[in-house]
C-alpha positions as CSV (number, residue, x, y, z in Angstrom):
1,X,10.2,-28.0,10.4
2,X,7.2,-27.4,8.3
3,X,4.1,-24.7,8.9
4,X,1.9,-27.6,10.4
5,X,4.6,-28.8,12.7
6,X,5.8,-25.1,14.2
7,X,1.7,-24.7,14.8
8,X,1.8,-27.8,16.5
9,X,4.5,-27.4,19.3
10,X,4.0,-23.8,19.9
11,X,-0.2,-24.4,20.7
12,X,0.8,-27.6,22.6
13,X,3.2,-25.5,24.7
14,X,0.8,-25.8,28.5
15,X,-0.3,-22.5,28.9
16,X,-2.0,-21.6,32.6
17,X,-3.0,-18.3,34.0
18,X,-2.8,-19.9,37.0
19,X,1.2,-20.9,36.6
20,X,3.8,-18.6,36.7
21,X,6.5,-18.1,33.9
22,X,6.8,-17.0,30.2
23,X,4.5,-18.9,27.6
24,X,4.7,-18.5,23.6
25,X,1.1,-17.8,23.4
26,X,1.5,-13.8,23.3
27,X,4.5,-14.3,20.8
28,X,2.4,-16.7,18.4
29,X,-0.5,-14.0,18.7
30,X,1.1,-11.5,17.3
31,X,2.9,-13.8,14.3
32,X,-0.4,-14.3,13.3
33,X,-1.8,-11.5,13.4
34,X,-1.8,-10.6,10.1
35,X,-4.6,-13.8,9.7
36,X,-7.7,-11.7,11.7
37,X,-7.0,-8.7,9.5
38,X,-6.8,-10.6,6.3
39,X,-9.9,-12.3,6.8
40,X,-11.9,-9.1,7.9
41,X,-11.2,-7.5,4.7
42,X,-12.1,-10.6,2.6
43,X,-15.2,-10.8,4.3
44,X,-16.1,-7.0,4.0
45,X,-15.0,-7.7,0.0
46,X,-17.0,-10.7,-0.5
47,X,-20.2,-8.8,1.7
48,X,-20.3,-11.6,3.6
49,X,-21.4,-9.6,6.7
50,X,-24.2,-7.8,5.1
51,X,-25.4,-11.4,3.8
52,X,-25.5,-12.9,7.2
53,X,-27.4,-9.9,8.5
54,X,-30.4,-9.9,5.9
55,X,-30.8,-13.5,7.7
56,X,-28.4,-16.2,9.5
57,X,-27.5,-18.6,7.3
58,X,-25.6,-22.3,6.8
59,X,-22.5,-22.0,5.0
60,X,-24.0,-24.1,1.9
61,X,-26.9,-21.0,1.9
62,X,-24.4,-18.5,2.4
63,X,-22.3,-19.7,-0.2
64,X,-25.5,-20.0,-2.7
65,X,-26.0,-16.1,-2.2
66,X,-23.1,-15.5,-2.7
67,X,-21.8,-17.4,-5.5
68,X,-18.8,-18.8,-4.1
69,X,-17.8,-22.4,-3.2
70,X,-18.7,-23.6,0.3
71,X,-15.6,-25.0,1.9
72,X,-14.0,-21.4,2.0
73,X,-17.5,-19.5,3.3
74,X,-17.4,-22.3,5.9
75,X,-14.0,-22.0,6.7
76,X,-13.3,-18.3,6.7
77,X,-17.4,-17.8,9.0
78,X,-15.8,-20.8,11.4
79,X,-12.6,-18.2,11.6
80,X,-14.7,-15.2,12.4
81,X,-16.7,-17.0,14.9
82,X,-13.1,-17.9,16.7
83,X,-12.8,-14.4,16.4
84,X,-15.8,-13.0,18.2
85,X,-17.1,-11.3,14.7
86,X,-20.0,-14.2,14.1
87,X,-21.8,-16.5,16.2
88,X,-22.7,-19.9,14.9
89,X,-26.1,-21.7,16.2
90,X,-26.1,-25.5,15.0
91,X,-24.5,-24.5,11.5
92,X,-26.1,-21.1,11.1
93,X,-24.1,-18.2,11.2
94,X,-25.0,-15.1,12.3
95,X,-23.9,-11.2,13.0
96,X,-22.3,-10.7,16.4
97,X,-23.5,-7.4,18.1
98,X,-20.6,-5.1,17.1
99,X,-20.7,-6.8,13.3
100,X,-24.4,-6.5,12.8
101,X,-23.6,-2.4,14.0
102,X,-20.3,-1.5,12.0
103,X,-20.0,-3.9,9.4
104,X,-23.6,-4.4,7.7
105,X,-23.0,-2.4,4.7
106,X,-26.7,-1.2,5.6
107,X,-26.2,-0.1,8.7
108,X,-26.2,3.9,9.5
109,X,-22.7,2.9,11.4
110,X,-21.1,1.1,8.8
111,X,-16.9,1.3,8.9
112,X,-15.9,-1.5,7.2
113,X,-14.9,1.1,4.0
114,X,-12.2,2.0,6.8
115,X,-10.3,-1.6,5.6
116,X,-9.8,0.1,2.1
117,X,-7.3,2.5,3.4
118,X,-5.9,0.7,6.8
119,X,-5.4,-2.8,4.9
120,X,-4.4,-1.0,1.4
121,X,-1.2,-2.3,-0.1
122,X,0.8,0.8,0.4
123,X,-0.2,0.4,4.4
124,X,0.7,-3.2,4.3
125,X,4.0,-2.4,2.4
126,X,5.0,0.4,5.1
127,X,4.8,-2.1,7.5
128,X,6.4,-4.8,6.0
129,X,9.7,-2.3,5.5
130,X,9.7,-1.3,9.2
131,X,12.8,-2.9,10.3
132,X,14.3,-0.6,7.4
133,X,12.3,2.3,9.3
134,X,14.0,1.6,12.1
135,X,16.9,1.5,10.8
136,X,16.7,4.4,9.2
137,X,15.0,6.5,11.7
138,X,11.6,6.9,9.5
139,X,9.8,5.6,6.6
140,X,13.2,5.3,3.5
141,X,12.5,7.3,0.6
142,X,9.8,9.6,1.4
143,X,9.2,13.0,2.1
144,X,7.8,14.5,5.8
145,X,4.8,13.1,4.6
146,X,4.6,10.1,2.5
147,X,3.1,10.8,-1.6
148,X,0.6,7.9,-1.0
149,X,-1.6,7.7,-4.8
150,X,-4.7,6.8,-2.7
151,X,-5.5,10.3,-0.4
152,X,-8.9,10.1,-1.8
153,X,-9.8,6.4,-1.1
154,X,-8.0,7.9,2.4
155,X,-10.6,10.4,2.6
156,X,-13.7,8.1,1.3
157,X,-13.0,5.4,3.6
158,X,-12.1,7.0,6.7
159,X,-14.8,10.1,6.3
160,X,-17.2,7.5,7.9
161,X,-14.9,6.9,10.8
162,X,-14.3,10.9,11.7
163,X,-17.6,11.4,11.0
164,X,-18.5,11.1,14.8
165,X,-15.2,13.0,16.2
166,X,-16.2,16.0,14.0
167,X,-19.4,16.5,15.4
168,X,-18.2,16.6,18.9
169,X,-15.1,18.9,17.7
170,X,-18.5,21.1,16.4
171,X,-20.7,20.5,19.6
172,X,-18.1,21.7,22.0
173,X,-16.1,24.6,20.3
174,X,-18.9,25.9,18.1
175,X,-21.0,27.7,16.8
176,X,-18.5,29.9,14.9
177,X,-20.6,32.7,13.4
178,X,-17.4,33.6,11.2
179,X,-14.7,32.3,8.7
180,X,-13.2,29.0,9.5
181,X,-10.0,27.2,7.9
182,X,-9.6,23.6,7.7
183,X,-6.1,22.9,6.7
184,X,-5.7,19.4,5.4
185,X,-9.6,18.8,5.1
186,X,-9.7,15.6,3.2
187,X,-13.2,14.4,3.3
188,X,-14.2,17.7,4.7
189,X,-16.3,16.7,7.3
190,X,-14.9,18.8,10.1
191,X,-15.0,21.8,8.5
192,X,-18.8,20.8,7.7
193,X,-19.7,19.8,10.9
194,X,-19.0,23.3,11.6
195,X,-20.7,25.3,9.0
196,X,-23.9,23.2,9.7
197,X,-24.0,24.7,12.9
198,X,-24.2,28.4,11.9
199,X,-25.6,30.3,8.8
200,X,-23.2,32.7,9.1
201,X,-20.3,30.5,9.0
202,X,-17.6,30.4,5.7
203,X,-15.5,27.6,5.6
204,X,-12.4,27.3,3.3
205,X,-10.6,23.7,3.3
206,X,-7.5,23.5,2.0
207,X,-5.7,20.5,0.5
208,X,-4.6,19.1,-2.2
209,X,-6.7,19.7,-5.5
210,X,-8.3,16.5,-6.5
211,X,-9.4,15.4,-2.8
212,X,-11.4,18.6,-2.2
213,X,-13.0,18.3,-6.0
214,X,-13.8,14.6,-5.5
215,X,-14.6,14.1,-2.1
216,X,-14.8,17.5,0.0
217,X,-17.1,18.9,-2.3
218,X,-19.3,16.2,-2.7
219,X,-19.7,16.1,1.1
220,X,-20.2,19.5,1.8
221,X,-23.2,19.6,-1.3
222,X,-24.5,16.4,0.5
223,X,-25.2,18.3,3.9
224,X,-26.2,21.4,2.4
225,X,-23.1,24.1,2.9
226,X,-22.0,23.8,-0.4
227,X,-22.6,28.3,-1.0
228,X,-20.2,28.3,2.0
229,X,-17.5,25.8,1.7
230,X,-14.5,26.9,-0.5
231,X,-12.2,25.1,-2.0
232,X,-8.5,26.2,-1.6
233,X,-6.1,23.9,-3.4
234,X,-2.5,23.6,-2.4
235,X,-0.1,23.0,0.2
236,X,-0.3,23.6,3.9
237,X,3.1,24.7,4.2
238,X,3.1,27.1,1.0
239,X,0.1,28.4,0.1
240,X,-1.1,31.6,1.2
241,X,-4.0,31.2,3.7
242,X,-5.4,34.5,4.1
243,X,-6.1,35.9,7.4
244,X,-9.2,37.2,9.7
245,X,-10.3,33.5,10.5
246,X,-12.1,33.3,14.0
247,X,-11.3,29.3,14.0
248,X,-8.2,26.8,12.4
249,X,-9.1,23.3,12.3
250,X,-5.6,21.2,12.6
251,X,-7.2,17.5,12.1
252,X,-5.2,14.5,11.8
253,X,-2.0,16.8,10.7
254,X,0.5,17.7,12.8
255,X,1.4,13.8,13.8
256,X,3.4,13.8,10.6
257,X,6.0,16.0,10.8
258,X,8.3,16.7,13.6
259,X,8.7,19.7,15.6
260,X,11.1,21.4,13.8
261,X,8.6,21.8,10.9
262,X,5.8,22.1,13.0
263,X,6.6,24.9,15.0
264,X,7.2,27.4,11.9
265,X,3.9,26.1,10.6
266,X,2.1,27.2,13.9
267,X,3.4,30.6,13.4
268,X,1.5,30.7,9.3
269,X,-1.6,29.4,11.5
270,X,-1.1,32.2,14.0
271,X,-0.6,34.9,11.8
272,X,-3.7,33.9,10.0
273,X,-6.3,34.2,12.6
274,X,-7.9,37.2,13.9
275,X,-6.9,38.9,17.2
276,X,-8.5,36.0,20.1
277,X,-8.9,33.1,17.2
278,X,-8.5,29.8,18.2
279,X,-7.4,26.3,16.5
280,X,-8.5,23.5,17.7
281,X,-6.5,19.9,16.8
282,X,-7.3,16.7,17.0
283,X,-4.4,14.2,17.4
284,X,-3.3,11.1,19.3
285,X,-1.7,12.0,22.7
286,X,-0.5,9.8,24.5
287,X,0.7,9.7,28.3
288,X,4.1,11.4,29.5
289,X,5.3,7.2,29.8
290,X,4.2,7.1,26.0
291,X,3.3,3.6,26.4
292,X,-0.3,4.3,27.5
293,X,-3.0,4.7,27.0
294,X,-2.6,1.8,23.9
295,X,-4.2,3.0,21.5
296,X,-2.9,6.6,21.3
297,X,0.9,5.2,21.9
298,X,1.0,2.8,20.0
299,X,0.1,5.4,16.8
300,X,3.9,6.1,16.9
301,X,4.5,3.2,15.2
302,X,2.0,4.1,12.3
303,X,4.4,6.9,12.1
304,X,7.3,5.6,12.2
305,X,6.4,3.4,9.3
306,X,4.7,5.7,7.0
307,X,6.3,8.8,7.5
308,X,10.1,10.1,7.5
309,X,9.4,12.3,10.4
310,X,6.1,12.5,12.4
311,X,5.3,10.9,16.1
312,X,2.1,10.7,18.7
313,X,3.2,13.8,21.2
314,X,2.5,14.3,24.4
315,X,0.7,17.2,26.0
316,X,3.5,18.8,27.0
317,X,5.6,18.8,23.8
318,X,2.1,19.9,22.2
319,X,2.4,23.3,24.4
320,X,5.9,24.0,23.9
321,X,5.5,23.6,20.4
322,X,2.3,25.8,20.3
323,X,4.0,28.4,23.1
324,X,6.8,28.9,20.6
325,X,4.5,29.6,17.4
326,X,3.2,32.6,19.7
327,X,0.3,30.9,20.8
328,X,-1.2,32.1,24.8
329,X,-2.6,28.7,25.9
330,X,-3.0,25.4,25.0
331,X,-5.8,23.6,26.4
332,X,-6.5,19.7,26.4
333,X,-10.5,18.0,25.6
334,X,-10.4,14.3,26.4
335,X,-13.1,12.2,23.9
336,X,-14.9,9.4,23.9
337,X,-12.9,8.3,21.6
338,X,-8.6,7.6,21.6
339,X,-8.3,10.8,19.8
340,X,-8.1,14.0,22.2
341,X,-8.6,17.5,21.2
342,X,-6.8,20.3,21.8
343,X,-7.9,24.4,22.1
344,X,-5.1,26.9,21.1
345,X,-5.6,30.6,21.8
346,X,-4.1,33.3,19.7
């Protein structure tokens, strides 16, 4: 049975949400899946979206601007109108509401950088060997965190995307008139967030070398903290971190290791804050039943395919993990967003 025919009988099978019993159509969805991801990114790489939202267009004018042949811009706009992405009037096509915010390259809201990173080949490969990370328990042939080449085009495109969630970390646990670590910094933007807040505060992000020279810096000179953002290259694990920090920023970190490694970590974090210092974390937590809320459960996966070790935790494991690092509390800050932050107290 060829492609054409399998499409054929499965989208023929009578589907009624008014009849009970099993239907293919949720199977089929997620078979084909890969097809609305695919055809975001080659829409953010061809700038379709920011073409359609200088003005709405027919797919002969949009293909005129940009240089390509009409029968795939027609094609591939008729596939994101399907998809909710465009809305076609006649034969123009324009932005839908959440395209015209996130994925106009002019727009102050842009994310569509975020594709570089989530759609990467290295992504797409770690999910393509999950069976074989199943089978194996984690992501074969990699380290408690996997060596990925592109940690800067990780912190470039997803910089954006954080930007938001570090400004609310800042808003509700600062000002911190003091010294601040941000382990893992990437991008740097939490860290920032912070410093921007108070003169007085010294930030030093630590990762590796090329990421903080590259993008970090760059950032932090961009929002004016540069006197008061030092670099620290090296490894989270290793490296000495000093000690006397009022505040310990654990972003986006502790999700990829398990608790065996986590919990002596905790303890380096502990030992380098000042008596009453706090660390706050932002991670993925899902519910005890860790099936909701989606979102925040289903980042297991992520793990499980790109990492030999890490998980999404719950609460509770968070707090046992933190209790036996030394830490007195643990406290949980739901966002507006399917992150949630969490307060430690030393």
């Amino acid at each position: 049975m060829n492609s054409t025919a399998c499409y054929i009988l499965i989208m023929s099978t009578p589907v009624s949400p008014s009849l009970p019993g099993p239907t293919p159509e949720r199977i089929y969805a997620c078979m084909m899946a890969f097809q609305r991801s695919t055809a975001l990114k080659a829409a953010i790489d061809l700038n379709l979206f920011s073409t359609l939202a200088a003005a709405p267009r027919t797919a002969a004018q949009a293909a005129q601007q940009l240089r390509l042949p009409e029968r795939g811009v027609r094609i591939l706009c008729d596939f994101l109108c399907i998809e909710g992405l465009l809305v076609k009037d006649a034969a123009r096509y324009r932005l839908a509401e959440d395209a015209a915010l996130f994925l106009d390259r002019q727009s102050p809201a842009y994310l569509g950088g975020v594709a570089e990173f989530l759609l990467a080949p290295e992504q797409m490969h770690a999910f393509q060997e999950l069976a074989a990370a199943v089978r194996n328990g984690g992501a074969p042939g990699t380290g408690p965190v996997a060596d990925y080449p592109h940690w800067i085009t990780f912190a470039r495109a997803m910089g954006p995307f954080m930007a938001m969630q570090a400004e609310m970390l800042a808003e509700r646990f600062g000002p911190v008139h003091g010294r601040i670590l941000d382990i893992a910094a990437s991008h740097g933007l939490f860290g920032i967030a912070f410093a921007r807040r108070s003169a007085q505060a010294e930030v030093t992000a630590l990762d590796a070398g090329p990421v903080l020279e590259v993008v970090a810096r760059d950032n932090a000179a961009k929002a004016g903290v540069a006197a008061r953002y030092h670099l620290l290259p090296g490894d989270a694990f290793t490296t000495p971190l000093g000690d006397g920090y009022e505040l310990t920023l654990l972003c986006n970190f502790l999700h990829h290791f398990a608790p065996a490694t986590i919990v002596p970590f905790l303890r380096r974090v502990h030992a380098a804050l000042k008596p009453g210092g706090r660390v706050v974390t932002l991670e993925f937590v899902p519910n005890p039943d860790r099936i909701s809320p989606p979102f925040s459960a289903s980042f297991s996966l992520t793990m499980l395919a790109e990492t030999a070790e890490g998980d999404a935790y719950t609460f509770a494991e968070f707090e046992q993990m933190f209790r036996e690092a030394g830490f007195a509390s643990l406290e949980q800050h739901p966002l507006p967003t399917p992150q949630t932050a969490l307060l430690a107290r030393a």
